[in-house]
C-alpha positions as CSV (number, residue, x, y, z in Angstrom):
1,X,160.6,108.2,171.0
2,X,157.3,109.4,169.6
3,X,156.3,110.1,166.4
4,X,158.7,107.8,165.0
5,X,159.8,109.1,161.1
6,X,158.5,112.5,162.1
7,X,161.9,113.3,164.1
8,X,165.4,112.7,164.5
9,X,166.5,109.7,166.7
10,X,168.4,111.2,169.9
11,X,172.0,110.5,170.4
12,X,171.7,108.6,172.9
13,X,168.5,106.7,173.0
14,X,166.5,105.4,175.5
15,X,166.3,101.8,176.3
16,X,162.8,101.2,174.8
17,X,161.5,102.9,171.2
18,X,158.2,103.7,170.9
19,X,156.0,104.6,168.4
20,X,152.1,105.9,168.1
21,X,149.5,103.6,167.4
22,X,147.4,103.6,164.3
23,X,145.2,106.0,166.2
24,X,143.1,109.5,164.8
25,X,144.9,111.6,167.2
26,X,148.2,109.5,167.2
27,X,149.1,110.2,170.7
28,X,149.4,106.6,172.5
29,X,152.8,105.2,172.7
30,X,153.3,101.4,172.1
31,X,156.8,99.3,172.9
32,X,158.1,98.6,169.3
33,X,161.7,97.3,170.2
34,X,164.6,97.7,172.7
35,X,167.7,99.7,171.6
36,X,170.5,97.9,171.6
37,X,174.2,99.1,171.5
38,X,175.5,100.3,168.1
39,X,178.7,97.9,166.7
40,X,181.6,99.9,166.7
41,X,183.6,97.5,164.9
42,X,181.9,95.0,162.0
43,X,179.3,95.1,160.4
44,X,175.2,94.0,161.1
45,X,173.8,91.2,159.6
46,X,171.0,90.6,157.2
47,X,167.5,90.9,159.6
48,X,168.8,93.4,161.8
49,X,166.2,95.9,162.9
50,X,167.0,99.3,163.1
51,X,166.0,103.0,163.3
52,X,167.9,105.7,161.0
53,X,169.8,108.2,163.0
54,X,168.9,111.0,160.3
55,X,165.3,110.5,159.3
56,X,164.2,108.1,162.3
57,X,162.4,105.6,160.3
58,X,162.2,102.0,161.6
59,X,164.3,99.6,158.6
60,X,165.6,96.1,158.2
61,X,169.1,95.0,157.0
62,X,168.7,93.4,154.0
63,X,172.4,92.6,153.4
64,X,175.7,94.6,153.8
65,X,178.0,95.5,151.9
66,X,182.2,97.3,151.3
67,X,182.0,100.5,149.2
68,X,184.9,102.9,148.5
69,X,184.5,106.1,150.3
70,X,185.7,108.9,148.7
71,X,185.7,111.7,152.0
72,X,186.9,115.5,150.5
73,X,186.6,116.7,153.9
74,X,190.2,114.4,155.0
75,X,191.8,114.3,151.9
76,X,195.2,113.5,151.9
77,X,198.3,116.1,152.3
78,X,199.7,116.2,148.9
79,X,200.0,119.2,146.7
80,X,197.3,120.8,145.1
81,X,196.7,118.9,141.3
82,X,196.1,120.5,138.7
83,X,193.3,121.6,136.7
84,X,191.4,118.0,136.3
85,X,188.2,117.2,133.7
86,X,186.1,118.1,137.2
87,X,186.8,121.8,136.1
88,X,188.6,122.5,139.2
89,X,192.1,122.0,141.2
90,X,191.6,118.9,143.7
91,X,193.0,117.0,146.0
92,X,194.3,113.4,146.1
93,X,191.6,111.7,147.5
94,X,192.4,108.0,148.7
95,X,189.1,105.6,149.8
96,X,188.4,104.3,152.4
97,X,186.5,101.2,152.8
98,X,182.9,101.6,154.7
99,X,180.1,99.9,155.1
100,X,176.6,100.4,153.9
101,X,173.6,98.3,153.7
102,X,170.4,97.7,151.9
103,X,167.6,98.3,154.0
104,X,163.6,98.0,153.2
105,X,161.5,100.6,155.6
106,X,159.0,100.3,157.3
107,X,156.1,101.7,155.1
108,X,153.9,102.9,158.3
109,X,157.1,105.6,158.4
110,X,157.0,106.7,155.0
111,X,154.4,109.3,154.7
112,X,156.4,111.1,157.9
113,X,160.1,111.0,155.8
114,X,158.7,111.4,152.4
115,X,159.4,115.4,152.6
116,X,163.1,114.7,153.4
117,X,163.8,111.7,151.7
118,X,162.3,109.8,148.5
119,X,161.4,106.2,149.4
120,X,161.5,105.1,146.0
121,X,165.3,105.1,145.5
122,X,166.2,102.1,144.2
123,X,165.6,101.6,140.6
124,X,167.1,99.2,137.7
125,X,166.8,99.4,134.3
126,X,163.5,97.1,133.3
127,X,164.5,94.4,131.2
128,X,162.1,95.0,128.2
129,X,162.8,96.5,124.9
130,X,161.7,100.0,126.1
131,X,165.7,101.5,126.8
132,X,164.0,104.5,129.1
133,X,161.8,102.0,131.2
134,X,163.2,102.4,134.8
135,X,162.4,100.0,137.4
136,X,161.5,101.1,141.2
137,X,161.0,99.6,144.3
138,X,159.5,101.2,147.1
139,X,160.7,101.2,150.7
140,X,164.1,100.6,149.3
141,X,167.8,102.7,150.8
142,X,171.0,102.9,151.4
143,X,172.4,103.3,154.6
144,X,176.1,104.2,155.9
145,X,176.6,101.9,159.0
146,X,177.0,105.0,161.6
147,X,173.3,106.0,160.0
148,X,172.1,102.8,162.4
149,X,170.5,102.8,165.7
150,X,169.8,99.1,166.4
151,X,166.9,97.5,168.0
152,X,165.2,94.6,168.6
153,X,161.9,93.4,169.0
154,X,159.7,90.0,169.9
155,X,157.0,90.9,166.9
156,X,157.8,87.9,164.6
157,X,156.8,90.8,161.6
158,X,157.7,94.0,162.7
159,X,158.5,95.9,159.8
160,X,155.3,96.2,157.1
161,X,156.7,96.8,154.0
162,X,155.5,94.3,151.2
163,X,158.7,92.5,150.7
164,X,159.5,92.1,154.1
165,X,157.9,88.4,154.1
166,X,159.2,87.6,150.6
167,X,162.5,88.0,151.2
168,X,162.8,87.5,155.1
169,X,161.5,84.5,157.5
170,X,161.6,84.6,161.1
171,X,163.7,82.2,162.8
172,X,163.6,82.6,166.5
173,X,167.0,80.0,167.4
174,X,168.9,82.7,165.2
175,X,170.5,85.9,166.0
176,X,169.0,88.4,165.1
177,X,165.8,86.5,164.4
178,X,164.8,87.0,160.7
179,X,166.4,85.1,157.9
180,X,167.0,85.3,154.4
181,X,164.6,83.4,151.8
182,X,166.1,82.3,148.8
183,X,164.1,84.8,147.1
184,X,166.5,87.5,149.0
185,X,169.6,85.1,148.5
186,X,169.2,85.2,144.5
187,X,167.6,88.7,144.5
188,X,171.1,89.7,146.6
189,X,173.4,86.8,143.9
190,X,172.0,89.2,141.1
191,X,172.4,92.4,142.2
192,X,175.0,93.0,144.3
193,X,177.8,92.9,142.1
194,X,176.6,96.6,141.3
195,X,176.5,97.4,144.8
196,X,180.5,96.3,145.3
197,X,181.5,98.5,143.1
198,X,180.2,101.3,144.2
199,X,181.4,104.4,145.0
200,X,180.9,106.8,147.6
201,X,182.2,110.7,147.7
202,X,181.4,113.1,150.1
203,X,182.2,116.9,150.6
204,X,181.2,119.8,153.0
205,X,181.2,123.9,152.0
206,X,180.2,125.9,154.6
207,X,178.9,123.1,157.1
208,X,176.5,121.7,154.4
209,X,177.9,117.6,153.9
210,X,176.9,116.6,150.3
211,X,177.3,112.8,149.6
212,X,176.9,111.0,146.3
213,X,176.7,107.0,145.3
214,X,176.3,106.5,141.7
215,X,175.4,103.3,140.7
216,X,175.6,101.9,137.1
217,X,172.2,100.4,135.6
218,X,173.4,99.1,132.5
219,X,173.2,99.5,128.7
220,X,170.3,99.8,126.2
221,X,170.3,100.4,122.6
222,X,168.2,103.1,120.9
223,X,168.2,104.4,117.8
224,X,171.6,102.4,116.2
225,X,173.6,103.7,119.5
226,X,174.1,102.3,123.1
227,X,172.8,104.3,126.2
228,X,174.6,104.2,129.0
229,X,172.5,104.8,132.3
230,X,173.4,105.6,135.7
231,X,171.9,106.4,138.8
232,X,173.0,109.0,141.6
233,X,172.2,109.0,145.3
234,X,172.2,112.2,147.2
235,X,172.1,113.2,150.7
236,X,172.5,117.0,151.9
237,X,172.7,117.8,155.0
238,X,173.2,120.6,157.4
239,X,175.9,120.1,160.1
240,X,175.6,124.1,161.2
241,X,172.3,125.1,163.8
242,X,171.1,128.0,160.7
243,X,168.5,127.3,159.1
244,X,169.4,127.3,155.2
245,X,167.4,126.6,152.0
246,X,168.1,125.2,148.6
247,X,167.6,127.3,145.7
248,X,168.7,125.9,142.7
249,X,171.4,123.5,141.1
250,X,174.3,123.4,139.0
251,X,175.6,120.1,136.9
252,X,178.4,120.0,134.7
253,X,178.4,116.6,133.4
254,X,181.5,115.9,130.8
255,X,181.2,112.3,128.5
256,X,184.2,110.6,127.6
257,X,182.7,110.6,123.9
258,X,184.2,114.8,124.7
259,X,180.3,116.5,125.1
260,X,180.1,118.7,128.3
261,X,176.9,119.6,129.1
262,X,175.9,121.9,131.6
263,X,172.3,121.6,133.5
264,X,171.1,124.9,135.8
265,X,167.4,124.6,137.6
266,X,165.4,125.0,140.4
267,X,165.7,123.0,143.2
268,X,166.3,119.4,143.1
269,X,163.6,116.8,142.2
270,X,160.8,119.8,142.5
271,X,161.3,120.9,145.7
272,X,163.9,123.7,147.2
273,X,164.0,122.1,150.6
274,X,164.7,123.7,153.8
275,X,168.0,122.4,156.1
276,X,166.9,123.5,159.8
277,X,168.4,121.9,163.3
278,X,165.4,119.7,163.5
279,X,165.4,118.4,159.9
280,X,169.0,118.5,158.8
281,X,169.1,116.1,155.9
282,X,167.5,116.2,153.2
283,X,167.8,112.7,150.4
284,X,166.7,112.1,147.0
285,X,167.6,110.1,143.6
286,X,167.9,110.9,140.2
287,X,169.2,109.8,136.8
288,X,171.9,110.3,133.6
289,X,172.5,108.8,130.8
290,X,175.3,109.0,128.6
291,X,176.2,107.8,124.9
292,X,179.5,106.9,125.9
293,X,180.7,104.2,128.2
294,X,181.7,106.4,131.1
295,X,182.4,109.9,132.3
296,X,181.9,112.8,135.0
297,X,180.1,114.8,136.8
298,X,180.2,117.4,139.6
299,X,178.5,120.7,140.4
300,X,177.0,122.8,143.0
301,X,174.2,123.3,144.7
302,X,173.3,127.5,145.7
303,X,171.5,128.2,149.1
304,X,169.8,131.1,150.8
305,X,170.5,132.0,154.2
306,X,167.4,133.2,156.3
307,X,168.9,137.4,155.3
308,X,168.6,136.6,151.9
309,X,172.1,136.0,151.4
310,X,173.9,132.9,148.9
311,X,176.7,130.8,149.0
312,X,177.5,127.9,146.7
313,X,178.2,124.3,147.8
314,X,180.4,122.0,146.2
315,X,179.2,118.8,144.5
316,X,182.2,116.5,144.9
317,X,183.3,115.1,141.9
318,X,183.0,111.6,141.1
319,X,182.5,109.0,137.8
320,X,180.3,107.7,135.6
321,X,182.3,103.9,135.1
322,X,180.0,101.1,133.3
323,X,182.3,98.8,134.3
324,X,182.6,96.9,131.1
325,X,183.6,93.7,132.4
326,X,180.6,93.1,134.4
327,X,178.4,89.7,134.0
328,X,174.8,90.3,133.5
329,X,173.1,94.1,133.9
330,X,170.8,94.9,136.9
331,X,167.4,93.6,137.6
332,X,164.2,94.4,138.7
333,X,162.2,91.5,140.8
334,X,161.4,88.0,139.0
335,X,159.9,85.4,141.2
């Protein structure tokens, strides 16, 4: 596989990924790992390598972890509800439990995905007195378990990315050969109560998938009030061979403190990207805060057809919980 980052992984890979060496011209291919079969059943383990099915970069499991998967597209066969605070009838929708990882990538394969997919996605609130200070780390995702191709390799540090060494040691008796430092085991101890209770929900409209993971950050107060902040995780992507592009956005986001607020723009994080056959997917991050302790939010996001044409696609639903009996709020990185 050349050019890795720069295309989709086949379905069915070959025995031996390559990539292009550091090189002007880029065009000498180099053994980076052998593909090994993806797990059906279970889950990977921390130090697995891997390349993304979607974008094709080269990653690293970090750690796993159960979320609740909220899938629109096989919701269950009940009657119709009624008119909900989403704005709109919907159906009973029962999760499922999935698994998703963690995942630092490999930076040599950020500059190819950055177009399709921010690789500064993982943020936490910072912990000093500054209640809009948001903390991100780069080379950070999240990735559903079918999103892995699994490799492995004899390079005892195959993945740059500066963390990589902080939190991981290699360990060649162990299977697969990289190991969590403590720095990852307490990093992991801290923060992944907010990952197990996270939420995923996913919807398609006119064979364009939209999936969303919101993730609680915590509470500040400013100005004699408490701020509630979340974070939201988006992934669009085409299932359909025409080539569409996104035009703008639609938010309704509704506060249990009884505010709706409705927010219409361009785009999404200033770009209008294009969903084609060979870039399908197109991922990105962004933020809310709320004065209230929870609420929700949904939406839609409008596309153009290559005639000019629009259609609307569904946002699925899903809540903003602050999970009020939690321990400690998120952090960013203390050594």
């Amino acid at each position: 596989l050349s050019g890795l980052g720069a295309c989709s992984a086949p379905a069915h890979p070959p025995n031996h990924l390559s990539a292009p060496r550091n090189r002007p011209e880029g065009k000498v291919l180099e053994t980076v790992g052998v593909f090994e079969a993806p797990k059906q059943h279970g889950k990977y383990e921390t130090g697995q390598l891997f390349l993304h099915s979607v974008f094709g970069y080269r990653g690293i499991v970090l750690f796993p972890w159960q979320a609740r998967l909220y899938d629109r597209d096989v919701a269950s066969p009940v009657t119709e509800k009624s008119e909900n605070v989403a704005g709109h009838g919907s159906k009973e929708v029962k999760g499922k439990t999935h698994t998703y990882y963690q995942v630092l990538i490999d930076a040599r394969d950020c500059p190819h995905i950055s177009q399709r997919s921010q690789t500064e996605a993982v943020t936490f609130l910072a912990n000093h007195d500054d209640s809009r200070a948001l903390y991100a780390i780069p080379g950070l995702d999240y990735v559903s378990h079918e999103d892995i191709l699994p490799y492995s390799s004899t390079d005892q540090v195959p993945i740059q990315h500066e963390l990589f060494e902080r939190f991981l040691m290699y360990d060649q008796t162990k299977v697969p050969p990289f190991v969590a430092r403590d720095t990852l085991c307490a990093w992991q101890e801290k923060n992944h109560p907010w990952l197990e209770l996270s939420d995923v929900h996913r919807e398609t409209t006119e064979n364009i998938r939209v999936t969303v993971i919101p993730f609680y950050m915590g509470m500040r107060e400013a100005q004699n009030s408490h701020v509630y902040w979340w974070r939201y995780c988006i992934r669009l992507e085409n299932l359909d061979s025409e080539v569409v592009q996104l035009r703008e956005r639609h938010w309704r986001i509704f506060s249990l403190s009884g505010t709706l607020e409705t927010v219409r723009g361009r785009g999404v994080v200033g770009r209008e990207p294009v969903l084609s056959k060979e870039q399908p997917a197109f991922q990105y991050s962004s933020h809310v805060s709320l004065q209230a302790s929870s609420g929700h939010m949904w939406g839609t996001f409008r596309f153009e057809r290559p005639d000019g044409s629009h259609f609307d696609v569904r946002i699925p639903p899903f809540s903003l919980e602050s999970n009020k009996d939690e321990k400690t709020p998120p952090s960013g990185l203390h050594w």
